[in-house]
C-alpha positions in Angstrom: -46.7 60.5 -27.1 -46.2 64.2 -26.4 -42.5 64.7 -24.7 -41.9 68.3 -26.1 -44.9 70.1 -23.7 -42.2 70.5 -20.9 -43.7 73.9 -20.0 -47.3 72.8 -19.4 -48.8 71.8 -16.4 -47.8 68.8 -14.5 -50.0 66.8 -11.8 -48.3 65.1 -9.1 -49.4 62.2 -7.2 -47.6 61.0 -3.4 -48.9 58.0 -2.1 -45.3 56.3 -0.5 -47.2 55.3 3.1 -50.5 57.1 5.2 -51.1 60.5 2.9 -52.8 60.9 0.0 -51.4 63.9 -2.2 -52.1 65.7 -5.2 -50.9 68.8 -7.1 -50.4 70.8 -10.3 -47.4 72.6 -11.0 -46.6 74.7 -14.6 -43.1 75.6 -15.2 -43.1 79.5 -15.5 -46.4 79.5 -12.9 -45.8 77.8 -10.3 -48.0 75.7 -8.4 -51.2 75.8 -9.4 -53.5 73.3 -6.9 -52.3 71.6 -4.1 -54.8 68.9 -2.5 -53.8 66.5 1.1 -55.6 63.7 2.3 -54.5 62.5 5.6 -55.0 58.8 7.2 -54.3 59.4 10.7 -58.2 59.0 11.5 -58.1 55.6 10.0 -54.5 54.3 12.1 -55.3 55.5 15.4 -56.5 53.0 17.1 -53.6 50.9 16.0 -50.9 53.3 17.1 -49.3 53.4 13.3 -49.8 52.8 10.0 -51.4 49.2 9.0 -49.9 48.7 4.7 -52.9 47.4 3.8 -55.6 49.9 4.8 -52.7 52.2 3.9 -53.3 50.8 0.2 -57.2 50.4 0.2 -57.9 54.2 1.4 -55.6 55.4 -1.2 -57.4 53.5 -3.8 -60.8 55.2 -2.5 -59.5 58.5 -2.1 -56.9 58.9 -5.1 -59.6 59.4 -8.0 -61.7 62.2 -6.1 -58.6 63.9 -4.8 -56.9 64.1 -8.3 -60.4 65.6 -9.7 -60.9 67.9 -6.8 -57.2 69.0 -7.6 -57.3 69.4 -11.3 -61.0 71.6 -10.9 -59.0 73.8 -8.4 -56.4 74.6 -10.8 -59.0 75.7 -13.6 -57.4 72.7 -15.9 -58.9 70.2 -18.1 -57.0 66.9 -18.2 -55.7 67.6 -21.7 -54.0 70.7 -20.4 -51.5 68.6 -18.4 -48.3 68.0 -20.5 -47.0 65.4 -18.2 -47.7 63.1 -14.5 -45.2 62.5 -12.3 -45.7 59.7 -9.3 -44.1 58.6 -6.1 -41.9 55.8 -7.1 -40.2 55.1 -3.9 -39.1 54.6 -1.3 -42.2 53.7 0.3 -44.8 51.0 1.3 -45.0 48.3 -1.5 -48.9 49.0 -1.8 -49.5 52.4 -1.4 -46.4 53.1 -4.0 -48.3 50.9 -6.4 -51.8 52.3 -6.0 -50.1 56.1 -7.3 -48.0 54.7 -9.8 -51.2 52.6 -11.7 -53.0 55.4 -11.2 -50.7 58.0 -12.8 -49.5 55.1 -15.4 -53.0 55.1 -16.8 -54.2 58.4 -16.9 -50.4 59.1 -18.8 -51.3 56.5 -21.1 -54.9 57.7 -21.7 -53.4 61.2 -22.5 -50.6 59.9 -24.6 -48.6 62.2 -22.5 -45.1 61.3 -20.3 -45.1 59.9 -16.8 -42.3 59.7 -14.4 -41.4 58.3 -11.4 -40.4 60.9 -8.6 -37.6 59.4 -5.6 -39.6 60.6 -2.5 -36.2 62.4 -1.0 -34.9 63.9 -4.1 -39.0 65.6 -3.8 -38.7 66.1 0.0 -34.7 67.3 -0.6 -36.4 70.0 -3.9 -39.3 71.2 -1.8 -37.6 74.2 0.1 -37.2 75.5 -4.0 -40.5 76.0 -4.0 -40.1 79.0 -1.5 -39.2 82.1 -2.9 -35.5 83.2 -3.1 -35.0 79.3 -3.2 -31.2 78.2 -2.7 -29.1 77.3 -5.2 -26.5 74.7 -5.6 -24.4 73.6 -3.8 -25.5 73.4 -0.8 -26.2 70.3 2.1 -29.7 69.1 2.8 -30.6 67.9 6.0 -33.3 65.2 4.9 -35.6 64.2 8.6 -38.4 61.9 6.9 -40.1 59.0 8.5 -37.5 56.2 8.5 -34.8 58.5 6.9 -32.2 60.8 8.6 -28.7 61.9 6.1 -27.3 64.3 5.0 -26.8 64.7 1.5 -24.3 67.1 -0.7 -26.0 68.7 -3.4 -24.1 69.7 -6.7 -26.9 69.9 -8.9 -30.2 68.4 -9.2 -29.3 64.7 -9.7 -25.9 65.4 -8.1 -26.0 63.8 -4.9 -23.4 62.8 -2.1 -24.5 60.9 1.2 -22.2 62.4 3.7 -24.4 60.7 6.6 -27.2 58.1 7.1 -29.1 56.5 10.5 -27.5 53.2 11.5 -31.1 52.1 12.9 -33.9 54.4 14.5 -33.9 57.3 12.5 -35.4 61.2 14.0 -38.7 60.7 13.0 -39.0 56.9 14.4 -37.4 57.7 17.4 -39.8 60.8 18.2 -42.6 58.3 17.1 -41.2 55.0 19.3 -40.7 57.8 22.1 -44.1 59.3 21.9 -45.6 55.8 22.1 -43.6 54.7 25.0 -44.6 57.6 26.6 -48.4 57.0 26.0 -48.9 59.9 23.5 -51.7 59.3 21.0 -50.6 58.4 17.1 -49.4 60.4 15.0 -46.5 60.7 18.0 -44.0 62.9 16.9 -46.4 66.1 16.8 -47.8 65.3 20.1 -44.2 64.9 21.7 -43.4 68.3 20.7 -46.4 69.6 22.0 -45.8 67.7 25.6 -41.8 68.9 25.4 -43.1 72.8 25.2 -44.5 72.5 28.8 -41.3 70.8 29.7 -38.1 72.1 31.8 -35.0 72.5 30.2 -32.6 70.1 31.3 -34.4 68.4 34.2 -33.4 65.5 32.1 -30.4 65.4 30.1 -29.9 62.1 27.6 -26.7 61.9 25.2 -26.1 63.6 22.1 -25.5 60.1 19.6 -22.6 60.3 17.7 -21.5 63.3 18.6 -18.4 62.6 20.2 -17.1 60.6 17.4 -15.9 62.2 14.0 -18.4 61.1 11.1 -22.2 62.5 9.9 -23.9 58.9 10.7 -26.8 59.2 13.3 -28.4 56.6 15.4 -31.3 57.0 18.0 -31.9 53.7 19.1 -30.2 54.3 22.4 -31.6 57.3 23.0 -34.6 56.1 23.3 -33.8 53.1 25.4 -32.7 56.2 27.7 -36.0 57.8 27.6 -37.5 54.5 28.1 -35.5 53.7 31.3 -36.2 57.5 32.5 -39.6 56.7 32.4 -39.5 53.5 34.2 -38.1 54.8 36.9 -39.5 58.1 37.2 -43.1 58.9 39.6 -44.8 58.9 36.1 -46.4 62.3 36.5 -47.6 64.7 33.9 -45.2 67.4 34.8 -42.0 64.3 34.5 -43.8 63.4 31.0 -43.2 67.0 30.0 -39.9 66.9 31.5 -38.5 63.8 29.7 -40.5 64.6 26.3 -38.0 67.9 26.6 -35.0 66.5 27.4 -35.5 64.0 24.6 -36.6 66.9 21.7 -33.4 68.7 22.6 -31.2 65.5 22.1 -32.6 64.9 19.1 -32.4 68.9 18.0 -28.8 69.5 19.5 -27.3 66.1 17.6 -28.7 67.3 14.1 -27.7 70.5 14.4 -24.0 69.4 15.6 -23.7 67.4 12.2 -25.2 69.9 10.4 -22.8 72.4 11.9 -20.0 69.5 11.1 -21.1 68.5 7.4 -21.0 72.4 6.3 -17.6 73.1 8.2 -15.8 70.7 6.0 -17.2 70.9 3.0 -17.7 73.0 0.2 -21.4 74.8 0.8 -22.3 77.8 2.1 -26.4 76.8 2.8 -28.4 74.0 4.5 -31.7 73.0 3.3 -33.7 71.5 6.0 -36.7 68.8 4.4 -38.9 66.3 5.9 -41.7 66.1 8.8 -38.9 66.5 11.8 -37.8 70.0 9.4 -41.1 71.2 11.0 -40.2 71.1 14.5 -40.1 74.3 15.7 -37.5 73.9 18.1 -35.2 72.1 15.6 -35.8 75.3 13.1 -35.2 77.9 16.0 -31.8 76.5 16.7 -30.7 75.9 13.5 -32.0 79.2 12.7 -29.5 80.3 15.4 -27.2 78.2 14.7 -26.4 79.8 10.7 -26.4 83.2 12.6 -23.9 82.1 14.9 -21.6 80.5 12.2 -22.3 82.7 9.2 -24.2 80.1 6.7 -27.5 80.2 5.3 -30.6 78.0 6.6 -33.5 76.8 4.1 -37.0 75.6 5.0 -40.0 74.6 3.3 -42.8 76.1 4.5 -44.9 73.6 7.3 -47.5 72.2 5.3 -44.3 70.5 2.8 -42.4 69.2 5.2 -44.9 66.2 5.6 -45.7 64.0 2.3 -47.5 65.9 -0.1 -47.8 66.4 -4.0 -46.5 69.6 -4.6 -43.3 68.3 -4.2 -43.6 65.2 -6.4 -45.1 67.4 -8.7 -42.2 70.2 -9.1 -39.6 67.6 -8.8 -41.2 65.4 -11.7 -41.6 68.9 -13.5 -37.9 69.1 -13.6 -37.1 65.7 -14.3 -39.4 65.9 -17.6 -38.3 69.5 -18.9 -35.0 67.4 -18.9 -36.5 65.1 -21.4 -36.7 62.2 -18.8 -39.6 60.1 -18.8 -40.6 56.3 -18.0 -41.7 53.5 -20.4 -44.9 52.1 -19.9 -43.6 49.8 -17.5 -45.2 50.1 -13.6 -42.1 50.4 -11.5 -42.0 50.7 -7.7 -39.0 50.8 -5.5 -39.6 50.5 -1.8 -36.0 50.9 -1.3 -34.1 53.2 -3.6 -30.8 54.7 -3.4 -30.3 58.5 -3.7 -27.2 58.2 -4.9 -28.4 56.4 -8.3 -30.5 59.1 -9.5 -29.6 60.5 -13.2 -28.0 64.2 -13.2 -30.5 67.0 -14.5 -28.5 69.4 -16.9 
């Protein structure tokens, strides 16, 4: 096996829950191909994503996606040097459906493989911009199930500062969406109903913020929303109304810790990763927000704040330049701690 080819291309493969992704990125060029395959046709009608056709449609579409990717680039498989993979966290199935796949086509290249942690990729993909930010700075990391905030040293370096206690952003714009009769995926929708909506017709709490700490927790908040609704005369225009109120409690409690985590610490930037990072609302006031106070505000641009391979692939680039690489061993971790990463030099 090949582990000195660190500056050739590398092809990423995300497949942690309901998108199929796929990339090529060269140290020194960039990225080179990015292909997405999205399942929200296939989980409509159940409201959210079903594991197990998760799993199958990934094992239909992976193959194509990854040729489709690798023709777009203008590369022959032997050109890769390495193949990085979505290790975790993540549904069981869908994890191991990426991993096999980028397990074999390593080992049928006698080239390395790695296994990418989905937030360290979501937490590196606002370096793909250009002027990316350097350490240290705090990352704001909105993603599915996931809502911290992390301290970043270095690339490897990581500190939680703050985690959810239960719902996190993204599941409570989903839940909320849902209760609310919004079609899947719900969080996109939401934001769409909350821009027709009238600022502070209904006001919910701010979780957490009236307590020192960076921990969220949106469980409550959308019990409130749900009770709002109950009681409300269930009109379009009241939808709009509460699907407002709630965005801005969500948008105004991240950007208080965020305003919090960077006032007592040691950073001068925030990144901002993850599918809430593309709320518009949410980037407009912390956009503000780093005006107002003097720090500096880092986003991906839209189309990497949701799952994708570009990230997976850059971060796995790094990760292998380093000399890291996996045995031949299939790995998955549907739970994985931050924290327990290796440092990158």
């Amino acid at each position: 096996m090949d582990i000195g080819n660190v500056s050739k291309p590398v092809l990423g493969i995300e497949s942690s829950c309901d998108e199929t992704g796929v990339a090529v990125y060269q140290p020194g060029r960039g990225l080179l191909a990015d292909r997405l395959y999205s399942q929200i046709a296939l989980h409509q009608e159940y409201g959210g994503v079903v594991p197990e056709l998760a799993s199958r449609d990934h094992v239909r579409k992976l193959l194509p996606l990854i040729r489709e990717t690798m023709a777009a680039a203008g590369l022959a498989f032997n050109d890769l040097g390495g193949v990085a993979y979505t290790a975790g966290p993540g549904l069981v199935g869908a994890l191991l459906v990426g991993a096999a796949a980028a397990r074999a086509l390593a080992w049928a290249l006698q080239i390395p493989a790695i296994g990418v942690h989905h937030m360290e990729a979501h937490l590196l993909a606002p370096l793909l911009e250009p002027a990316p930010p350097a350490p240290p700075f705090v990352a704001l990391l909105v993603s599915g199930g996931h809502s911290m905030l992390v301290h970043v040293a270095g690339i490897g370096r990581y500190r939680l500062l703050g985690d959810t206690l239960d719902d996190a952003a993204g599941e409570a714009f989903d839940k909320t969406a849902k209760l609310l009769g919004l079609p899947y995926p719900g969080g996109p929708a939401l934001a769409a109903l909350a821009a027709d909506g009238r600022p502070g017709a209904f006001r919910f709490a701010r979780p957490m913020t009236d307590r020192p700490g960076l921990d969220f927790s949106f469980s409550g908040l959308k019990t409130q929303v749900l009770l709002a609704w109950q009681h409300s005369d269930r009109s379009a225009a009241t939808r709009a109304d509460i699907a407002r109120g709630f965005e801005d409690a969500v948008v105004e409690t991240l950007t208080a810790k965020c305003r919090r985590a960077l006032a007592a610490g040691d950073a001068g930037t925030l990144v901002v990763a993850g599918g809430v990072g593309a709320n518009r609302r949410l980037r407009e006031t912390l956009t503000a927000a780093a005006a107002a106070d003097g720090f500096r505000v880092a986003f991906p641009r839209l189309q990497f704040c949701t799952d994708n391979g570009a990230m997976i692939a850059f971060a796995g680039a790094l990760r292998l330049a380093a000399g890291q690489h996996e045995d031949s061993a299939i790995r998955v971790f549907p739970r994985w701690d931050l924290e327990s990463l290796p440092a990158v030099a």
